[in-house]
C-alpha positions as CSV (number, residue, x, y, z in Angstrom):
1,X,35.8,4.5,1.0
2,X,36.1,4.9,-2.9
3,X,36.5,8.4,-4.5
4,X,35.1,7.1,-7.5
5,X,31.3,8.4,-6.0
6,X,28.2,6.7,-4.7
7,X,27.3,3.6,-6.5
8,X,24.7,3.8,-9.0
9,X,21.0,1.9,-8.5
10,X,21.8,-0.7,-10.5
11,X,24.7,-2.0,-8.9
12,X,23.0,-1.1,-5.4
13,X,20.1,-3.5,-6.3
14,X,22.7,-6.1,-7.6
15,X,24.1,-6.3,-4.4
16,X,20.5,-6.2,-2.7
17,X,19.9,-9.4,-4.7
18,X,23.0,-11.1,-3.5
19,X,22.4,-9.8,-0.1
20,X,18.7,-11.5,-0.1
21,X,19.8,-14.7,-1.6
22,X,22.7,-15.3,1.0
23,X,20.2,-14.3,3.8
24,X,17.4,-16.9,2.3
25,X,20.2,-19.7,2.1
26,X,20.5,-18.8,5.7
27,X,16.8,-18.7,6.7
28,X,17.2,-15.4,7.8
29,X,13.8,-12.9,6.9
30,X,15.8,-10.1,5.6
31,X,13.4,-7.1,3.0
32,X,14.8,-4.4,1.1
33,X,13.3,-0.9,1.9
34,X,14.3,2.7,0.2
35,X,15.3,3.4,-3.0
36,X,16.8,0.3,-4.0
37,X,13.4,-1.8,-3.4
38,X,11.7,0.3,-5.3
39,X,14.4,-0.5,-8.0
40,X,14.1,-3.8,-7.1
41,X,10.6,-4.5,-6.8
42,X,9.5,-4.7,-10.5
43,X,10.6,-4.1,-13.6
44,X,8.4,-1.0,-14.7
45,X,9.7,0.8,-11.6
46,X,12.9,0.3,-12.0
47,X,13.3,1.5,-15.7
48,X,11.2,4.4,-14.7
49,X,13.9,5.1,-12.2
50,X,16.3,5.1,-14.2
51,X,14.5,7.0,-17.2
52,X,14.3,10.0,-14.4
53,X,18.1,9.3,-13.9
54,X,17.0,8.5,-10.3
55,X,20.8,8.9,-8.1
56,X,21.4,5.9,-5.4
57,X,22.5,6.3,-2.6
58,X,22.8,2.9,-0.2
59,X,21.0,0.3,0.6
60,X,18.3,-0.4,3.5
61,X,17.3,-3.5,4.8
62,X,14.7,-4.2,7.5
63,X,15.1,-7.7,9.5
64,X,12.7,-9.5,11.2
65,X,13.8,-8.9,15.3
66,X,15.0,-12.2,15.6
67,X,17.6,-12.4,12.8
68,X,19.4,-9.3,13.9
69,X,22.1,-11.1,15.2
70,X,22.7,-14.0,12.4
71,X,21.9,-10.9,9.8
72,X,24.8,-9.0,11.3
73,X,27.2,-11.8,11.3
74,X,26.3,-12.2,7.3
75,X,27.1,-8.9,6.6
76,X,30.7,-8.8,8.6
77,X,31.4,-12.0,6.9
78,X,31.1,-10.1,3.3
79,X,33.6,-7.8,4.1
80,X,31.4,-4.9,5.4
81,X,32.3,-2.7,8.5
82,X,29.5,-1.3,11.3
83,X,29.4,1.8,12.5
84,X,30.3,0.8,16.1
85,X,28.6,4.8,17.4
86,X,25.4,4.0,15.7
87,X,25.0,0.6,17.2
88,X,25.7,2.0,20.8
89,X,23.2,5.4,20.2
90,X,20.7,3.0,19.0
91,X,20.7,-0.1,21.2
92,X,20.4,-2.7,18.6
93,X,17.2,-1.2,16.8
94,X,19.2,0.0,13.9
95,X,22.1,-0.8,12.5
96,X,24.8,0.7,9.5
97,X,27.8,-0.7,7.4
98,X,30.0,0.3,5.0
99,X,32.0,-1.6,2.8
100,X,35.5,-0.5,2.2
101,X,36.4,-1.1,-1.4
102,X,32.2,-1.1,-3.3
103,X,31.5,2.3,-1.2
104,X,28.6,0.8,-0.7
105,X,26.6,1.5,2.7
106,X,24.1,-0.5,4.2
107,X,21.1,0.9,6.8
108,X,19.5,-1.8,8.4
109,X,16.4,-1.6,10.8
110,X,15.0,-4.2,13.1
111,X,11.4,-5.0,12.4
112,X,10.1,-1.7,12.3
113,X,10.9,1.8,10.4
114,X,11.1,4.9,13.0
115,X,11.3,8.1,11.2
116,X,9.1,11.3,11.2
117,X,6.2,8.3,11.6
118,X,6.8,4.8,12.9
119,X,5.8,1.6,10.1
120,X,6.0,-1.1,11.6
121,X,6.6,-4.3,9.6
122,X,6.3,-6.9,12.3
123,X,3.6,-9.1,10.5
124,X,4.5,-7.7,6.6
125,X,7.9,-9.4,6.2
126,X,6.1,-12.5,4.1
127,X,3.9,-10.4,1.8
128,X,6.7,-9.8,-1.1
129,X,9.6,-12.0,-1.4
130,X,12.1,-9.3,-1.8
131,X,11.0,-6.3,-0.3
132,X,8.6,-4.5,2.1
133,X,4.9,-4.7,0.6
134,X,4.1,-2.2,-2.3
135,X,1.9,0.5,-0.1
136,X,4.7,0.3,2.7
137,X,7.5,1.2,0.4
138,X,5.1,4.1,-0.5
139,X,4.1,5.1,3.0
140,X,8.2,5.4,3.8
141,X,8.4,8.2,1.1
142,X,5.3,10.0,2.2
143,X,5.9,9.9,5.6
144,X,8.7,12.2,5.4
145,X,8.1,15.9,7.4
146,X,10.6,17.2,4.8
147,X,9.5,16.1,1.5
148,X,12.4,15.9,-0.6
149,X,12.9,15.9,-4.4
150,X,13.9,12.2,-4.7
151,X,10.9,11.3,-2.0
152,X,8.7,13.0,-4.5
153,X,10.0,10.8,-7.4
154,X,9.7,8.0,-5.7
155,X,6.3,8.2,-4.7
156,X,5.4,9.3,-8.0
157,X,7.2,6.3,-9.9
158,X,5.8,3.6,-7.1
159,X,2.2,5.2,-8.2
160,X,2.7,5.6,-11.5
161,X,3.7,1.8,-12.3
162,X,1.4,0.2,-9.6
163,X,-2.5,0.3,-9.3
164,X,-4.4,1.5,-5.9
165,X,-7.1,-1.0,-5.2
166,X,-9.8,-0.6,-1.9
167,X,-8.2,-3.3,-0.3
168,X,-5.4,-7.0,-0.3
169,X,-5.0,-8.0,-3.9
170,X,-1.8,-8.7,-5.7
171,X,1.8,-8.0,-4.3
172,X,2.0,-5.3,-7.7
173,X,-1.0,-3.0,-6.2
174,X,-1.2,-0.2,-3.6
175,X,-3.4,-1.6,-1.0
176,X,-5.4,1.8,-0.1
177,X,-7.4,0.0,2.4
178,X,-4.4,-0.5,4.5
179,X,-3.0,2.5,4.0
180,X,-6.2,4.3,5.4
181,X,-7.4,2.5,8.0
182,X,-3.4,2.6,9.4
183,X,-3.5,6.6,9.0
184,X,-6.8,7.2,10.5
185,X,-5.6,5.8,13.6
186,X,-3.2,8.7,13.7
187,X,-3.8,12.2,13.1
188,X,-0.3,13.3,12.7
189,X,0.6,10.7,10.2
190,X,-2.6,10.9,8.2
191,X,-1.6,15.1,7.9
192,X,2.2,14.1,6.4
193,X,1.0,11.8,4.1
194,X,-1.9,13.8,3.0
195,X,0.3,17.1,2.7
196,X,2.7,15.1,0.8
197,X,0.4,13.7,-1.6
198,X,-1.0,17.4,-2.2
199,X,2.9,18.0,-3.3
200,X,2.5,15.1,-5.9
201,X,-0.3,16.1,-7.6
202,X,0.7,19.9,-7.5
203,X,4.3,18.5,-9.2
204,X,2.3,16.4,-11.6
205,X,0.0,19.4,-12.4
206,X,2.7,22.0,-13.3
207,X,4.7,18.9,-15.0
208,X,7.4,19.5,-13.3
209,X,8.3,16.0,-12.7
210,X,11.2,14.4,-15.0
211,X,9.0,11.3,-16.4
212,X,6.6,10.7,-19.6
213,X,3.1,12.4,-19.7
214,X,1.6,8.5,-19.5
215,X,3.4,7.7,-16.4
216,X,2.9,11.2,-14.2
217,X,-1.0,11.5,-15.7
218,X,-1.8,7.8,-14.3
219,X,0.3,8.8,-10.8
220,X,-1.7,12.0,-10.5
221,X,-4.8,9.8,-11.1
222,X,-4.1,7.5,-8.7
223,X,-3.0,9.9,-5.7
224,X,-6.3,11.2,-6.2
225,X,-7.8,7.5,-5.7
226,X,-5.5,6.7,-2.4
227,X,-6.5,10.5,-1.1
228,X,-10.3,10.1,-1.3
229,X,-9.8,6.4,0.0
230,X,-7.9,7.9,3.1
231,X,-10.4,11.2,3.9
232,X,-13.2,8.2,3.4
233,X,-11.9,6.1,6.1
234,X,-13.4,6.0,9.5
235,X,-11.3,7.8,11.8
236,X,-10.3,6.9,15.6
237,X,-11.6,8.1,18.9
238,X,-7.8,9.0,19.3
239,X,-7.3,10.7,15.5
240,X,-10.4,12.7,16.4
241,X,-8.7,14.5,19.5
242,X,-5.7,14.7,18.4
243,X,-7.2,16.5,15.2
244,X,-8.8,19.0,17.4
245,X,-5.3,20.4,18.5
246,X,-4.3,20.4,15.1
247,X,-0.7,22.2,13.9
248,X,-0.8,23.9,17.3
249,X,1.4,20.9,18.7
250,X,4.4,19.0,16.3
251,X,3.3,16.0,14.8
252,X,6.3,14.4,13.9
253,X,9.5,13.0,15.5
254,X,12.6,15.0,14.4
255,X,15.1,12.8,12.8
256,X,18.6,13.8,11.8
257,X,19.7,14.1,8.5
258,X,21.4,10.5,8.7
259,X,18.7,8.9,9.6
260,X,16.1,10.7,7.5
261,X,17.7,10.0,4.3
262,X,17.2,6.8,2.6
């Protein structure tokens, strides 16, 4: 690896970019999750990224279940080395590279995201041409147990630069509709994600997060919106017993710090 320090977003989402066009020239269904699609994703995002001088880190990918193999072969081919204990601990369901010379590291998962909270992405992958649909890029921040600084300014920037409609409209809004209906078929994940979003509007209130006043007042707003649109939704036979035990049982999956950080 390079001493010279992790790579910076920019040059992560450059080499996102190159990854997806390879991968498309291939027909291999290949999306960007993390950090870097939210970079990636739109413009507005990304300069509000990097107005908070939002740190990279690597770069996730998630790949439809039948490209894993073709995906991997890509990768090797561009120089990039797996982590040979990983593949073995995770039987195929997740892989990770790292590229000698760039630094750069690559995370990818295999048609679903299994962290504190499980997203899968099975029918999503045609929904945005780069990366994983608007509302799932947001749902990966706020389903952390552990909300962390740079989960926090993620979810804020993604909701400060994209609107939260009731339901499907254009690959640039939050679809609340799925977002609620997928939470109020599990208790456990509706109680992260609504916790979390408590922390974004308590960081917005005491302005403690590093973005303009237009940007974190229009996030605040619209955490309120996706809140109320998720206690709104009907909830599940199964989120209705599983509420009535409450924090008495864990709700989450413990994930080590290697996997939970992306």
């Amino acid at each position: 690896m390079s001493g010279a320090g992790p790579p910076a977003l920019p040059e992560l989402s450059r080499e996102a970019s190159e990854l997806l066009a390879e991968a498309r020239n291939e027909q291999i269904t290949v999306r960007v999750v993390g950090s870097t699609a939210i970079h990636l994703h739109c413009a507005p995002a990304a300069a509000a990224m990097e107005r908070a001088q939002r740190s990279g880190k690597d770069i996730d990918l998630i790949v439809r279940g039948g490209d894993r193999k073709r995906l991997r072969e890509m990768i090797e081919r561009r120089g990039y080395e797996i982590d040979r204990d990983l593949l073995v601990a995770m039987e195929g369901a997740r892989f990770s590279f790292a590229h000698p010379s760039s630094a750069i590291e690559l995370d990818v998962f295999v048609d679903r995201m299994e962290f504190c909270h499980t997203i899968d992405l099975t029918r999503r992958f045609e929904l945005h041409p780069h990366t994983i649909p608007v509302e799932d890029l947001l749902l990966a921040k706020l389903q952390v147990h552990d909300f962390t600084r740079n989960d926090l300014l993620d979810a804020i920037v993604l909701l400060g630069t994209h609107p939260v409609l009731p339901g499907p409209s254009e690959a640039e809004e939050i679809d609340a509709g799925y977002i609620a209906a997928l939470l109020a078929r599990d208790w456990g994940f509706h109680h992260t994600v609504t916790a979390n979003l408590v922390l974004v509007e308590e960081t917005l209130a005491a302005a403690k997060a590093p973005l303009e006043p237009e940007l974190s007042a229009t996030a605040a707003e619209r955490a309120r919106v996706l809140t109320q649109a998720i206690e709104n939704a009907e909830k599940s036979r199964g989120w209705r017993l599983r509420a009535r035990i409450g924090e008495r049982m864990q709700w989450w999956e413990d994930v080590d710090e290697r996997v939970s950080t992306y």
